[in-house]
N, C-alpha and C positions, 0 to 999 in steps of 0.2 A: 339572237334576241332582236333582230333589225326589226321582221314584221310585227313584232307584239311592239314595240315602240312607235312604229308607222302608224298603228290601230290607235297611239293614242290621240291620231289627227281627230278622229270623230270626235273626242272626246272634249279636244278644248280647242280645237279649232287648225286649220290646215294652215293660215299662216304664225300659229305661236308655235308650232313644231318642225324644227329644222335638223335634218340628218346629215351632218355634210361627208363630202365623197371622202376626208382625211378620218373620219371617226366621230368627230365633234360632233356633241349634241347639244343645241342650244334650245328654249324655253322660254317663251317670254308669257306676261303677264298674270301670270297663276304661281301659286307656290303650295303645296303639301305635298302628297302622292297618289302614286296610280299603281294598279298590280293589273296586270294583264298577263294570266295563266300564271305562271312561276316569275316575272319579271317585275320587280319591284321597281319602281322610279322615283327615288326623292326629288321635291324641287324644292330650294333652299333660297331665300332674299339674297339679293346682291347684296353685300354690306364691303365692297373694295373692289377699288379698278380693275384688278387683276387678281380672283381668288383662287391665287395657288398653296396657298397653304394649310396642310390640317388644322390650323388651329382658327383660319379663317372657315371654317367649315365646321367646325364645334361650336365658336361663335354664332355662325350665320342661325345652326340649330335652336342654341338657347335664345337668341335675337326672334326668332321664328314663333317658338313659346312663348316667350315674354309677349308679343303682337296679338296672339290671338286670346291667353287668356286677361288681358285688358282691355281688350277690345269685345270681351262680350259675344264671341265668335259659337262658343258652345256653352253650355247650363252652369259644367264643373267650374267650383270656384279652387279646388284646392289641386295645386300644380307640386310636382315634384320637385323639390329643392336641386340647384344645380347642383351640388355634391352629388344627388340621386341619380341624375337624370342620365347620367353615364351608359348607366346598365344597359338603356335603349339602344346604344351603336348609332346612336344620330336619325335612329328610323319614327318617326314621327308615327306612321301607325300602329307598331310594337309600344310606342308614349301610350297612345288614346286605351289601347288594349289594358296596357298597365292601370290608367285612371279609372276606368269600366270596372274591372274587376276586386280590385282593392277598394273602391265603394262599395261594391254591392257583398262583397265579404263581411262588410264590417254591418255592413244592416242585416244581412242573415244572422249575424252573431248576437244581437241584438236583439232581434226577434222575425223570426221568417214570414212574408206575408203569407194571412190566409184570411181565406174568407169561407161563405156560403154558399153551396155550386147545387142548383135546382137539380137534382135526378130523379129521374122516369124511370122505373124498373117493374117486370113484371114479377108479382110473390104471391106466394098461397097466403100470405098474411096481410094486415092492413098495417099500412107505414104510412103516416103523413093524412094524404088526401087522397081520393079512388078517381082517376083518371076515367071518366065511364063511355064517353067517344073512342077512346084507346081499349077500354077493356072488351065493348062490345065489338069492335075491328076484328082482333086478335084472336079473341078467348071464347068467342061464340060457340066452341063445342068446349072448353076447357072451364066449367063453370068454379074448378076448386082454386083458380088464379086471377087476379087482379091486378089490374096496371095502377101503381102508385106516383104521388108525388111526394117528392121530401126535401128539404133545405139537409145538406151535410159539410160540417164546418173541416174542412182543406185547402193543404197547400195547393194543391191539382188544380190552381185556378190561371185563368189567360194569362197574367201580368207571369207569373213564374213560367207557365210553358214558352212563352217569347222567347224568356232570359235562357230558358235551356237550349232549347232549340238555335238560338246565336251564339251560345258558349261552344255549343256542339261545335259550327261551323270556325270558330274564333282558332281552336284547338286544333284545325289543320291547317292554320295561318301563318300563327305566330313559328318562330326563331329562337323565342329568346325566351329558356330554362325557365326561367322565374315565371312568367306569364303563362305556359303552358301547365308548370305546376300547379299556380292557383284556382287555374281554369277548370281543371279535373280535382282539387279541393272542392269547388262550389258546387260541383256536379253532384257532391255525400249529399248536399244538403236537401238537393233537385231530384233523389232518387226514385222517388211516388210521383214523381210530376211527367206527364206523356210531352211527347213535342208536339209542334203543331206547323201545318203549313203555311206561312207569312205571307200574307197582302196586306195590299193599303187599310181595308177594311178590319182586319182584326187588329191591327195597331189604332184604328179610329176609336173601338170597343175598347179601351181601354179608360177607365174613369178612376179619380182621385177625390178623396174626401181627407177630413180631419184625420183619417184611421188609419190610410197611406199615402198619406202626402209625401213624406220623407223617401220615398222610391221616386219619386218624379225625376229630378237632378238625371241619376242614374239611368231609366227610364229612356231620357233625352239623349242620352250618348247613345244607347240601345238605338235608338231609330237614328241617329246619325251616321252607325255603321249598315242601317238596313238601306237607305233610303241614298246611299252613295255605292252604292253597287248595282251589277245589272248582268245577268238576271237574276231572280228573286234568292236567296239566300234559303229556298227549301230546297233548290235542285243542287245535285251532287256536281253537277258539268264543272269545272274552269267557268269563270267570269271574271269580269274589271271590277277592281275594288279602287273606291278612290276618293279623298277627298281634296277637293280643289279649292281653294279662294283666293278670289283678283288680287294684287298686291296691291293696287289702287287702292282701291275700297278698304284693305284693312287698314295701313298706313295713315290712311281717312280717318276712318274710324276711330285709331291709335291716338289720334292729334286732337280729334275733338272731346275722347273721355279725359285726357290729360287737361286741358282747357277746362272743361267742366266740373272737373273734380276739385278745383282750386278755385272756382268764377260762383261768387254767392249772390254777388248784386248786382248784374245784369242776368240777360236771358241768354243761353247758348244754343244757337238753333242747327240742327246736323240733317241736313241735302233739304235747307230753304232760309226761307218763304221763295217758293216758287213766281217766277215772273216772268211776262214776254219781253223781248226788244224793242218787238216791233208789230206795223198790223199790216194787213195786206188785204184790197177788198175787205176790208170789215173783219177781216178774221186774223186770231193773234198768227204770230210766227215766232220763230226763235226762240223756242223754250230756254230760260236761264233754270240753273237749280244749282245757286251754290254749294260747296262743301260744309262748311261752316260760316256761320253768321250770329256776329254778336250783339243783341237788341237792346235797346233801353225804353220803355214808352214807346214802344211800337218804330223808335227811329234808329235807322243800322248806324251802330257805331264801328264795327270793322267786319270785314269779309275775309275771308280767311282761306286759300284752296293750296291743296297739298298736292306734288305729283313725285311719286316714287321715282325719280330716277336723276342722272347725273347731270350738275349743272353744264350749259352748251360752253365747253371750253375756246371752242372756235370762233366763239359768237364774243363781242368787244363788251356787249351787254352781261355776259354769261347766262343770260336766259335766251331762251325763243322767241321770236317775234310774235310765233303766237299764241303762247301766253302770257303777253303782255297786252296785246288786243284782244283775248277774253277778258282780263281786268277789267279793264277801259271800258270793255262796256257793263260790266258787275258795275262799275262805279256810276254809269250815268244812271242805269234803271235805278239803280239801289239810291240813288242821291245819297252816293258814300266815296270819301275822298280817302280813306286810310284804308289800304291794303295788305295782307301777306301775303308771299308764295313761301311756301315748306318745300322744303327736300331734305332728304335723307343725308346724314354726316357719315361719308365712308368711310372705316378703318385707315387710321394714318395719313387722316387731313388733318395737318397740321396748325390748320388756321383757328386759333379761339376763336374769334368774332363771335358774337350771339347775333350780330345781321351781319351778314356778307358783305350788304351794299344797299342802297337807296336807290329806288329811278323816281324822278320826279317830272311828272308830265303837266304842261299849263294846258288849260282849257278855261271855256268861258264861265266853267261853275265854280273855279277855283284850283290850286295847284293839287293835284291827285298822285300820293307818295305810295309807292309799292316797297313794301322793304320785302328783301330775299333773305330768309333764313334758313342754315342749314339747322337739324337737330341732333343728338347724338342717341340714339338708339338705347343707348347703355344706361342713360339715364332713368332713374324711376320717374313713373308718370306723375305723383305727385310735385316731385322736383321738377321736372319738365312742364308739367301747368301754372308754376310758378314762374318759371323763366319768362312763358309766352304771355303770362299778362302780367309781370314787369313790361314784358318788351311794349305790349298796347293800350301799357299808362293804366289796369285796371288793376287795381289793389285788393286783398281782400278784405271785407268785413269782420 
């Protein structure tokens, strides 16, 4: 398995993949999976200094789901109960296969989309409308046939040959019983329906009204697994299947819908108001873009940035020096003196604190307070949006 694991350097990058000569494989800043030919690669959040145990690996799994579907990462909103979530084996894309499939069952059952599909055929009879560029092409010595036009109302239409045509390919993927069963269940339903060859372009042709909206959701996961693999999902070969996301950025993400979900009377702003530092010759430099930023009347009352990973135990600060000079200067552009930094609460920190600690820096615009808080993963986002704006004095309405 060395080389299909080396290949996944292209993939996310030559220094987040390290092979070491003892066996160990380490990962850094991405977390989902990768398949490359027959080798599957979970990457699972750190959630503990040292995760050697299954059950920190169970954990890290549902901590894993929990992130992305409150984070708004994919369409589906309905996630499988951790009671359920078992059946998976901790395989995150055997999960998405399961979400795929048990919606789009439950809307066949309901009612199969169809529609109108324009056919052209040539018939001794008249059907529809007489094609007569077409019939005079063709039929120039064939005078008892006519090339027709006709609306005929079928399932055989793009949005179902997609689903077949990915179910097909789903069905030499999957592992896991259940998913495979349902997958060749769906296929009764798809029996009239041809496959089709997938590109960008026939995923584009694909349009929703009032009539099948409720395929959309569905639909979106469909091109989630198209558009994360490579090569195209009509050829038979081996390819990388995979879906990656920065742990940054969801964790990000995770912080500011928990914020927002609880924050009714200010404004929650996620990656701004954009600002420079500085100018140079007349032209800005130093792009800022914070994570989150919490407005009132257009004036910042707290800035808020998140970074997935372990506080600097070496450091007497327990943060990094720098970031605490990215603060420092969020707080001068922003003319904002209240601060967070987030990080993640690992498994079997013992410390309640809801703030770690305070730094407080004098400057000439006023004492600028950073408070460091860990959070605990565990918590529901609505719970944990409350914590964070107890913590920055913002109450709800």
């Amino acid at each position: 398995e060395t080389n299909d694991i080396l290949s996944i350097k292209r993939i996310i990058g030559e220094n987040n993949v390290i092979l070491q000569a003892d066996g160990n494989l380490l990962i850094r800043h991405y977390v989902g999976f990768v398949q490359v030919n027959k080798t599957r690669l979970l990457i699972y959040p750190k959630i503990a200094v040292k995760s050697t145990k299954e059950s920190h690996y169970n954990k890290a799994f549902e901590i894993l789901i929990k992130l992305l579907s409150n984070s708004k990462f994919f369409g589906v909103k309905k996630i499988p109960s951790p009671q359920t979530i078992g059946k998976y084996k901790g395989d995150l894309l055997e999960l998405f296969i399961g979400i795929f499939i048990d919606e789009l069952l439950v809307l066949f059952k309901r009612d199969i989309n169809r529609n109108y599909n324009l056919n052209l055929e040539n018939h001794s009879f008249i059907k529809g409308k007489i094609d007569f560029a077409e019939t005079v092409k063709h039929n120039n010595y064939r005078k008892h046939l006519h090339y027709v036009s006709f609306d005929q109302f079928t399932e055989n239409i793009i949005i179902n040959r997609i689903f077949k045509t990915l179910i097909l390919n789903l069905i030499k993927r999957t592992t896991v019983k259940e998913n495979k069963m349902k997958l060749k269940q769906s296929l009764l339903w798809l029996e009239d329906v041809e496959v089709v060859n997938l590109n960008n372009e026939i995923w584009k042709s694909v349009k929703f009204s009032y009539l099948n909206n409720q395929y959309e959701p569905v639909f979106n996961l469909a091109k989630l697994f198209y558009y994360n693999s490579s090569p195209n999902l009509n050829k038979g070969d081996e390819m990388v299947f995979s879906l990656l996301v920065p742990i940054n950025q969801l964790f990000e993400r995770y912080v500011f819908e928990a914020v927002e979900s609880y924050n009714s009377c200010y404004k929650v702003n996620y990656q701004g108001p954009v600002r420079y530092l500085a100018k140079q010759d007349g032209n800005n430099k130093l792009l800022l873009v914070p994570d989150i930023t919490i407005t009132k009347e257009e004036n910042t009352q707290y800035i808020i940035d998140t970074k997935y990973k372990e506080l600097d135990i070496y450091n007497n600060l327990n943060v990094s020096q720098a970031d605490i000079y990215q603060m420092l200067a969020y707080s001068i552009r922003y003319e904002c003196n209240n601060i967070a930094l987030i990080y993640p609460k690992f498994l079997e920190d013992v410390n309640d604190r809801d703030i770690e600690s305070e730094i407080l820096i004098d400057t000439n615009y006023g004492n600028v307070i950073i408070k460091i808080i860990k959070v605990d993963l565990e918590k529901d986002k609505m719970e944990l949006g409350m914590l964070l704006n107890n913590i920055f004095g913002i109450q709800k309405e």
